[in-house]
Each structure stands twice: as structure tokens, then as C-alpha cells.
C-alpha positions as CSV (number, residue, x, y, z in Angstrom):
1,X,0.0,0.0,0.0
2,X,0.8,3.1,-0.8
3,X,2.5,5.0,2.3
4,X,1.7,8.9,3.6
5,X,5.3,9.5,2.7
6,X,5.3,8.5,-0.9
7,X,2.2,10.1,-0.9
8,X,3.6,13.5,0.1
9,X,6.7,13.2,-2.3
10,X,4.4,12.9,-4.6
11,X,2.7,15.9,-3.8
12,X,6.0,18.0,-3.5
13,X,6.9,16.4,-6.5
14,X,3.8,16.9,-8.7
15,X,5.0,18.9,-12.4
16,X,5.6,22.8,-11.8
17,X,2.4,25.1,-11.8
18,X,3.7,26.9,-14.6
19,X,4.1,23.8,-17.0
20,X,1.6,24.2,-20.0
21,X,-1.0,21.6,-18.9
22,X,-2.0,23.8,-16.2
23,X,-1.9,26.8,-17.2
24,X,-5.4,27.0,-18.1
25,X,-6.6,25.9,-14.4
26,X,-4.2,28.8,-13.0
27,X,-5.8,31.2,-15.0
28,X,-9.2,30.2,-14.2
29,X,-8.7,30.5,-10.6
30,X,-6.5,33.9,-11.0
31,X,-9.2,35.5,-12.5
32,X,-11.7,34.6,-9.9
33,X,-9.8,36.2,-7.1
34,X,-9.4,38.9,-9.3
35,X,-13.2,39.6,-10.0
36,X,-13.4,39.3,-6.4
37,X,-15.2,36.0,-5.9
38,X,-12.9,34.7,-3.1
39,X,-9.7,35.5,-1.5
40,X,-7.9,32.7,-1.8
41,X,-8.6,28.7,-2.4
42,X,-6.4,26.1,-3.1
43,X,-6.8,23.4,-6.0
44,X,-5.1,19.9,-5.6
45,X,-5.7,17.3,-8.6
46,X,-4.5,13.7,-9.0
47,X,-5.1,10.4,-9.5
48,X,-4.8,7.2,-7.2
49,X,-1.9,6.4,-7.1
50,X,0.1,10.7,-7.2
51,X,-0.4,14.4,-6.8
52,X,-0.2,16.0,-10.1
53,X,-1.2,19.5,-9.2
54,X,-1.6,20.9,-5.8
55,X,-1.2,24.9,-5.5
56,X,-2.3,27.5,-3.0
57,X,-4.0,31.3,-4.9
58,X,-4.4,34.0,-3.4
59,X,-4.6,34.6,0.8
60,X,-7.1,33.4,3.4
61,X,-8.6,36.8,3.8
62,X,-9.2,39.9,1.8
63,X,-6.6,42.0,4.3
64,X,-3.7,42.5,2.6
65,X,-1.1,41.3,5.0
66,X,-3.4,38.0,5.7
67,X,-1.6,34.6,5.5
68,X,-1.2,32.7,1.9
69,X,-3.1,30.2,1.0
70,X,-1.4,26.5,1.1
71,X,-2.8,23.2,0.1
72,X,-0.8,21.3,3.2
73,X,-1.3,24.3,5.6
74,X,-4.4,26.8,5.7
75,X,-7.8,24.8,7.2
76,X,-10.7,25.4,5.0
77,X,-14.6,25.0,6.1
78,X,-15.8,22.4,4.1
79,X,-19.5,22.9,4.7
80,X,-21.4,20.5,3.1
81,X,-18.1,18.5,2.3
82,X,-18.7,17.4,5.9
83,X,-21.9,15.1,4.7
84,X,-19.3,13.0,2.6
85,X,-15.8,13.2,4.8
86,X,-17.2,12.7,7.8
87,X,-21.0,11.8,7.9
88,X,-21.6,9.4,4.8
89,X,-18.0,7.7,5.6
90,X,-18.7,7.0,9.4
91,X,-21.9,5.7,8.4
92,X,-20.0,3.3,5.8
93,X,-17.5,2.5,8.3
94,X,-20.3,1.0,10.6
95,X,-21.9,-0.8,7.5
96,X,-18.3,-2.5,6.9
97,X,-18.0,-3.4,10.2
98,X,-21.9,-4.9,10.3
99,X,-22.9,-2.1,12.7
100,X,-25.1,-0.4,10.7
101,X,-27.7,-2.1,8.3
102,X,-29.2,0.5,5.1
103,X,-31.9,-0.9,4.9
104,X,-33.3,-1.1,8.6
105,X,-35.0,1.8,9.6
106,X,-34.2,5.1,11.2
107,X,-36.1,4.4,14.6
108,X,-34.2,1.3,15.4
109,X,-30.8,3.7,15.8
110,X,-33.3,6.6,16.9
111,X,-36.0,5.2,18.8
112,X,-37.4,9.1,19.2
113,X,-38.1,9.2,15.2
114,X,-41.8,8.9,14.9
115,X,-44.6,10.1,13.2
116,X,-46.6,9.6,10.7
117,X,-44.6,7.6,7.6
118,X,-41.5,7.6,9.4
119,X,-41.5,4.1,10.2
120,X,-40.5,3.5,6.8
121,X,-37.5,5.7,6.3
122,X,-34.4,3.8,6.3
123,X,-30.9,5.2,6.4
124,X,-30.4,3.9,2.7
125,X,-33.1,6.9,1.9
126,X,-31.2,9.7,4.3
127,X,-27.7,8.8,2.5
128,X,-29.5,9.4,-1.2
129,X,-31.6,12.4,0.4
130,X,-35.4,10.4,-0.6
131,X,-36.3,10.5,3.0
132,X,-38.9,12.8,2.7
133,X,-37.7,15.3,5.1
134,X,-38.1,19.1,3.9
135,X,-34.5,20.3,2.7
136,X,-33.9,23.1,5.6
137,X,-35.4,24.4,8.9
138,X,-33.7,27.0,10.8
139,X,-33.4,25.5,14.3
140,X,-31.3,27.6,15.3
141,X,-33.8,30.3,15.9
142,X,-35.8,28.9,18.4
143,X,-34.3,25.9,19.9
144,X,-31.8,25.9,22.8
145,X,-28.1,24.1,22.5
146,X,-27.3,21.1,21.0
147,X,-30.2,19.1,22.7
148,X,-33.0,21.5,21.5
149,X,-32.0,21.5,18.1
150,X,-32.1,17.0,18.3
151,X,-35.2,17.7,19.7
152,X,-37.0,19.9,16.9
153,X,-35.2,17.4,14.1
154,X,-37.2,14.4,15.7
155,X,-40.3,16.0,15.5
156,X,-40.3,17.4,11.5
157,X,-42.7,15.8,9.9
158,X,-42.2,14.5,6.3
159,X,-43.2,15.8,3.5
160,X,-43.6,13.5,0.9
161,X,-43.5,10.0,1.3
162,X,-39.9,8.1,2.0
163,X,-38.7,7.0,-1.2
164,X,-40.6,8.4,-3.7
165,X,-38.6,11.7,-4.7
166,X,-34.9,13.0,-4.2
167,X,-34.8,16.6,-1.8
168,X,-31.4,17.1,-1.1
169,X,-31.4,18.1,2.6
170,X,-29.1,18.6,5.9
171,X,-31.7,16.9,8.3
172,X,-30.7,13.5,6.4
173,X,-27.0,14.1,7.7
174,X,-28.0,15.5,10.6
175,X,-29.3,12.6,11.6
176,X,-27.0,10.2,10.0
177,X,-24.7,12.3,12.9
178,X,-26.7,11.6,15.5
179,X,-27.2,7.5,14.4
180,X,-23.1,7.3,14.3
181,X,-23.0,8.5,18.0
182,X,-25.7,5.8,18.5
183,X,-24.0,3.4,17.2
184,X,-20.5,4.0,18.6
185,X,-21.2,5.2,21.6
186,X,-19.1,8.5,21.3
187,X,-19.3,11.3,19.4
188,X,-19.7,12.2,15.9
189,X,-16.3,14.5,15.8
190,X,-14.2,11.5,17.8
191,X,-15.9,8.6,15.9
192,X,-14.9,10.2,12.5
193,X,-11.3,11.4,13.9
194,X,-10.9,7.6,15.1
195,X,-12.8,5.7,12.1
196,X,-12.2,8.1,8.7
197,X,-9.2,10.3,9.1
198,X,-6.6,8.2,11.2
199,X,-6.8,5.6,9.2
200,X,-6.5,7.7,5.9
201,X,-3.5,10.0,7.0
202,X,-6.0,12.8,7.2
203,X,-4.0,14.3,10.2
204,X,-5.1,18.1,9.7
205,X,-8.9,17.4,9.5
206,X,-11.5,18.3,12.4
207,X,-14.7,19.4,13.9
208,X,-12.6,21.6,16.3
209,X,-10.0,23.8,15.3
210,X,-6.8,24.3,18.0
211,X,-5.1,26.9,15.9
212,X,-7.5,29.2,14.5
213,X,-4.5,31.0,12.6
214,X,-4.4,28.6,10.6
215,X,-8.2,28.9,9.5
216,X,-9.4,30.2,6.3
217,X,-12.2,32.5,7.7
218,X,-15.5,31.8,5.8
219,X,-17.7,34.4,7.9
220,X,-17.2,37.9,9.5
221,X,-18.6,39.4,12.6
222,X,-19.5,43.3,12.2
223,X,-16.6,43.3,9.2
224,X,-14.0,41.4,11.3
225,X,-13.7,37.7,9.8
226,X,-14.0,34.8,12.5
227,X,-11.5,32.0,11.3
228,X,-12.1,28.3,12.5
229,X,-16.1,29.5,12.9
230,X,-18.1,27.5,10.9
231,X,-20.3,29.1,8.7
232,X,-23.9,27.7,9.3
233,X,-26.1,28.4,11.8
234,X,-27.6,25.3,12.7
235,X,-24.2,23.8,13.0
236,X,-23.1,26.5,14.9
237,X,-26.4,25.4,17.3
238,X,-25.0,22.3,17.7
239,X,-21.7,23.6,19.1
240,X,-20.0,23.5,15.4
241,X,-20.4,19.6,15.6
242,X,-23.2,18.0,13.3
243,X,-23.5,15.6,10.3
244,X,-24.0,18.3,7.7
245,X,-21.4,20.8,8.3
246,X,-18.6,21.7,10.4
247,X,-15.7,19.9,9.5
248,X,-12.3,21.8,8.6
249,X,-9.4,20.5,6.1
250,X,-6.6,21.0,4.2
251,X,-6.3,20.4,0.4
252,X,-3.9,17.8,0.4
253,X,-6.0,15.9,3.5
254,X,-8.6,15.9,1.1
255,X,-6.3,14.5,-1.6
256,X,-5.9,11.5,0.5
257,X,-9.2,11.0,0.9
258,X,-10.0,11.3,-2.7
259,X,-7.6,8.7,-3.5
260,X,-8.6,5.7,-1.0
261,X,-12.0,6.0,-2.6
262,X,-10.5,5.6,-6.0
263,X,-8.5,2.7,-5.0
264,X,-11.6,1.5,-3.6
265,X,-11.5,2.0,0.3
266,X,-7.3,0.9,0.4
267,X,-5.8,3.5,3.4
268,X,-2.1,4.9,2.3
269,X,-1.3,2.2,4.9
270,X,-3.7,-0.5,4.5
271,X,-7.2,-1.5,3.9
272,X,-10.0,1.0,5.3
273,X,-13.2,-0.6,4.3
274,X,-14.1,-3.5,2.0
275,X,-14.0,-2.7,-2.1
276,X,-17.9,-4.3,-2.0
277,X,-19.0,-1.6,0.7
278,X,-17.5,1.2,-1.1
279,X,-19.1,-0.1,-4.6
280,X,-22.8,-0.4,-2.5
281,X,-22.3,3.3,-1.6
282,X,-21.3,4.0,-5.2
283,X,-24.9,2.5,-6.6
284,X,-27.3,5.0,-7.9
285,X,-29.8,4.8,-5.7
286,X,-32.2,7.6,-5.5
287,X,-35.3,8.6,-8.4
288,X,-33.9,10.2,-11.4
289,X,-30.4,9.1,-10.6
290,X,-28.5,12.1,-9.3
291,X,-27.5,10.5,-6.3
292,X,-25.4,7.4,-5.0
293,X,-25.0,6.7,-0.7
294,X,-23.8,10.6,0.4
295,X,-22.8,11.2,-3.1
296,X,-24.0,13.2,-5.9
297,X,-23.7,12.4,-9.5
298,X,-23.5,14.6,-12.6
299,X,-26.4,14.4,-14.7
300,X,-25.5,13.4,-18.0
301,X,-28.7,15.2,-19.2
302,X,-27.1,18.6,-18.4
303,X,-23.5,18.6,-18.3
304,X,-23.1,22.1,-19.7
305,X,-24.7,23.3,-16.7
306,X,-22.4,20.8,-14.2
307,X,-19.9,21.7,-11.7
308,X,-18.6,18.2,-12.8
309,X,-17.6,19.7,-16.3
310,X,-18.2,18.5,-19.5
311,X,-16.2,15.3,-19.5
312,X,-17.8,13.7,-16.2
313,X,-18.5,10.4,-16.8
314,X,-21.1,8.1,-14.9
315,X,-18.7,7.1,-12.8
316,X,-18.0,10.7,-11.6
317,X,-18.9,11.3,-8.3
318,X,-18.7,14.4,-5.5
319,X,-20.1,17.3,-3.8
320,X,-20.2,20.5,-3.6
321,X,-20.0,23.1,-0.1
322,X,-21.7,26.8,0.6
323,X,-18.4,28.4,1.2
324,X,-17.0,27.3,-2.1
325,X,-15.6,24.4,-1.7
326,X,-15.7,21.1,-4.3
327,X,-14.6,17.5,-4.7
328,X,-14.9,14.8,-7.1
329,X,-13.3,11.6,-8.3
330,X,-13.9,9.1,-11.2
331,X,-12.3,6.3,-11.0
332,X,-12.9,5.1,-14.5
333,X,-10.7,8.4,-15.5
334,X,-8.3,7.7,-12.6
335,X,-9.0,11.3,-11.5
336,X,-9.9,13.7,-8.6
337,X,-9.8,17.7,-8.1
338,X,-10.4,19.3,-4.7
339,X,-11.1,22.9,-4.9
340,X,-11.1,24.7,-1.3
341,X,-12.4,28.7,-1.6
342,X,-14.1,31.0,1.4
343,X,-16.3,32.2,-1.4
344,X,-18.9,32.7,1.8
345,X,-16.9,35.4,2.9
346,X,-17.7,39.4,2.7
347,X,-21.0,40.5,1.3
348,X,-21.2,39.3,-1.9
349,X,-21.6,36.0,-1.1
350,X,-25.2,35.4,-2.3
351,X,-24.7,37.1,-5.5
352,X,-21.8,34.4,-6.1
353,X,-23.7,31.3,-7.0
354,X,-23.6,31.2,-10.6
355,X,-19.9,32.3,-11.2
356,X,-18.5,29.6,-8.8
357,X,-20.8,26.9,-10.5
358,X,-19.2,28.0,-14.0
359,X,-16.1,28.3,-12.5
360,X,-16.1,24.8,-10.7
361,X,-17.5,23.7,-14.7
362,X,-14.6,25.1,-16.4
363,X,-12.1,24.0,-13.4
364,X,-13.2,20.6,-14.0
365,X,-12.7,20.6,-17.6
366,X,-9.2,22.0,-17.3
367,X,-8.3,19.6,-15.1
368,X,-9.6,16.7,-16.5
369,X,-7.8,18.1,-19.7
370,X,-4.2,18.5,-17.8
371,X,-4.3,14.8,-16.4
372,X,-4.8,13.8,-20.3
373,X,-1.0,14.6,-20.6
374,X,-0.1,13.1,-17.8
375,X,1.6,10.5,-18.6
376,X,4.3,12.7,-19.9
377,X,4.8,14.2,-16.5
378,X,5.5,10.9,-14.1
């Protein structure tokens, strides 16, 4: 198996950012700092086995003398990256290990799930989001701590019945973060720690952040940006611990990550999971096919208007977070990108939407263009 080590030569290794294959993906990203979409990001591409690309734009705030951006260094909120990296893979981790069953349903983890149709939703349907649950409600308003906010989830009713239609929504991984702690009998932020980023060299990645200068701030306070906060509020609620968002990481920890699912759960130092369990969470699952177990998948309808790019493939899979942040692998293509912005930072970031989706569009293409060549670069 590969080791962290090689890994990391790799990555220091990986063909000079100036070299002709990525010069289009520099540009792309150069030009969005520029028009003022983000302050910094990093971009780290590869394939299973090397780093081919891994480069820091830009710094981690819009003041001037604020820290550059580095894809081993500078902690990025991953928003809803945390439903994949964390969630979705401690819920596979359990599956693997016969702790967890798919297709059993939520109220045998979470006795406290009832109501009416809920007896039928199973954990298979909060993984490919056909639960039924509404996509958003803003506990955080009116419930109290962490316990108020478990309290409200419970009681949501559905709104549709469980697996007739895809809503993508946070309660799923909300509570897939609460069935982990079930299940484990510790918390969501040690089980994933001890489960998902030990075992995968992910040594930079966590719920809570010790060194906040290392942060990429992804909100402001009164004009004063508030690294290592995560930016939701409902996580926030929950003490900046939950199954939807609140999990902070470098580029290159991501890179690691990428590439154990594209050698099909094998660690950089041994097997992680079983190559079956990883191919039942690549199934698509969910109506109209847009989603595999925590994953989403381009639509090959519509690829003009994908963040995946032109090129995706159906074996392309990924996500996407509010603060700008992206990651997707396809293992037929031997191929993965992680982009890492703090587009959610400053006041623009509503307006933002549809340049960082045809940025992440023509980011994907130019990567997926660069690793054509790359043969020629190993």
C-alpha cells in the first residue's frame, strides 16, 4: 500500500504550476480572485496512485497582509463537504464493520423518530436524500443548544412519502450524525477522527480547530472575519459539531481521501473498508439518478450546466460546499480535483452562486484536460 510518505513526495513532486497543462486551471482560478469571488482557495488534482497538481492562490482573507493560501497548511470549512468526509463515511465504516444495516430503519438507531410515515424511512433513503424530510429548517432560531435542536429534528414531519422523490437536505445528515453517536457510543467529531481520518493520513482534519491561525475565515462578525467558525447556523447550534457541516481541512488531506476512494477503500497504509461496501455506496440509488450513498452524480442530461464539467463520466462522483468548496473523483478516468475557496466570505456571497458553478464547470474541464498529458509528466 501506498504510504503517507510516498504520498507526500508525490505531492512535492507533482509537475511545476507553470508547465503548459496547467496553465489554463491557474488562470481560471487567478481570474476569480481577481473579480473578487474569493480571497484565496487552493486546487489539488490527481489520480490514485500521485499528486499531479496541488497549488495555494491567493490569501485566506481579503486583508492584505493575511496569510497565503497553502494546500498542506491553511484549514478550509468544508461545509457540506462534511456530509461526505465525515457523515456518509462513518456511516460506511459501521456498514463495513456490520454495525449499521441500510436498509433497517431510522427508529431502530433513533427510537425518538416517529410520526406519521417515518417508520419507513431507512438510512439507505437519508444517505441518497429520498427521506422525505423538507430540505432546511432553521433550528437555530428557536431551539436551545445542542439538545434543543435533536429535539426539533425528531419532530419534522415528512413531506412527501420516503422514497418516492430526491430533496437534497441537511436533516438527512443531521441525523446520519446523530445514528453514528448511537452506534458507537461516542461522538460524531471522535468517531470520525478515530474511524475516517486516522486511518487515511488525514491528520489536519477536524470538527474543532486548536489553531485558529491557521483557518481560512469563511464568515465575518461586524466586518471582522472569524477564522475556525463554521459558517452555518444550525451547526453553529449544535456547538460546530453535526452531520451536515462543520468539519475543517486542508487540500492535500482531502487528496488522501480522494484517492482511497478511487483505489476503492485501500488506506495509504492499509485497507479502510471493504472494495464491496465502497461499490454499494457508489450504486445509484435515488429517483432520477443524481445521487449514489452521500454522493452526488453529474447528470449526464445537463453537463453544460455541471460543476462536474463536460467530461464527467457516470462514474463521476462528488459534492459541492456553501463556502465554495468542491470534490470529485472518477475512478474510470483515474481522476480527482479538490477545490477549497471561502467564497462565503464578505457581502457578496449570495450574488456568487452562478460564477463559482461555472467556474467549478470550467475547473473541471481543465483539469480533467491537464491529467490527459499526464503520462508525460510521471
Amino acid at each position: 500500500m501506498i504510504s503517507v510518505l510516498f504520498f507526500l513526495l508525490h505531492a512535492v513532486g507533482a509537475p511545476p504550476a507553470t508547465t503548459p497543462p496547467w496553465r489554463s486551471a491557474i488562470a481560471i482560478v487567478d481570474g476569480a480572485i481577481r473579480r473578487r469571488l474569493f480571497p484565496g482557495a487552493v486546487v489539488v488534482v490527481g489520480d490514485r496512485d500521485s499528486v499531479f497538481f496541488a497549488k495555494g492562490f491567493g490569501r485566506v482573507s481579503w486583508d492584505r497582509d493575511a496569510a497565503l493560501a497553502d494546500p498542506a497548511a491553511t484549514l478550509w470549512d468544508l461545509a457540506s463537504l462534511t456530509k461526505v468526509v465525515a457523515t456518509a463515511s462513518a456511516i460506511m465504516t459501521l456498514v463495513d464493520q456490520g454495525r449499521l444495516e441500510l436498509d433497517q430503519p431510522v427508529a431502530r438507531y433513533l427510537p425518538l423518530f416517529v410520526g406519521e410515515g417515518k417508520s419507513a424511512v431507512t438510512l439507505r433513503m437519508l444517505l441518497d436524500h429520498t427521506s422525505g424530510l423538507p430540505a432546511f429548517v432553521p433550528f437555530y432560531r428557536t431551539a436551545i443548544g445542542r439538545q434543543g435542536v435533536i429535539d426539533q429534528l425528531l419532530g419534522v414531519p415528512l413531506i412527501a412519502a420516503p422514497g418516492t422523490r430526491t430533496t437534497y437536505s441537511d436533516l438527512n445528515a443531521i441525523l446520519l450524525g446523530l445514528i453514528v453517536e448511537a452506534s458507537s457510543g461516542t461522538t460524531l467529531d471522535r468517531f470520525a477522527a478515530q474511524a475516517v481520518f486516522s486511518p487515511l493520513g488525514m491528520g489536519r482534519t477536524t470538527f474543532a480547530v486548536a489553531d485558529r491561525t491557521m483557518a481560512a475565515p469563511s464568515i465575518a462578525h461586524g466586518g471582522h472575519p472569524a477564522p475556525g467558525e463554521v459558517n452555518d447556523r444550525n451547526a453553529w447550534a449544535m456547538g460546530g459539531i453535526s452531520g451536515h457541516a462543520g468539519l475543517f481541512a486542508t487540500g492535500l488531506d482531502l487528496a488522501r481521501f480522494a484517492q482511497t476512494w478511487l483505489r476503492s477503500g485501500a488506506g495509504p497504509s492499509g485497507p479502510w473498508v471493504g472494495s464491496a461496501t465502497v461499490r454499494r455506496f457508489l450504486e445509484h440509488n435515488s429517483p432520477g439518478g443524481t445521487r449514489a450513498l452521500g454522493w452526488e452524480i453529474p447528470d449526464s442530461q445537463h453537463l453544460d450546466r455541471s460543476a462536474f464539467g463536460r467530461s464527467a463520466t457516470g462514474t463521476t462522483y462528488g459534492h459541492t460546499g456553501w463556502t465554495g468548496t468542491f470534490l470529485w473523483f472518477d475512478p474510470v478516468r483515474d481522476i480527482f480535483l479538490v477545490l477549497l475557496t471561502n467564497r462565503s466570505l464578505g457581502s457578496n456571497a449570495r450574488s456568487t452562486f452562478r460564477a463559482m458553478r461555472e467556474l467549478r464547470s470550467r475547473l473541471s474541464d481543465a483539469a480533467g484536460t491537464a491529467m490527459a498529458s499526464r503520462v508525460h509528466h510521471r
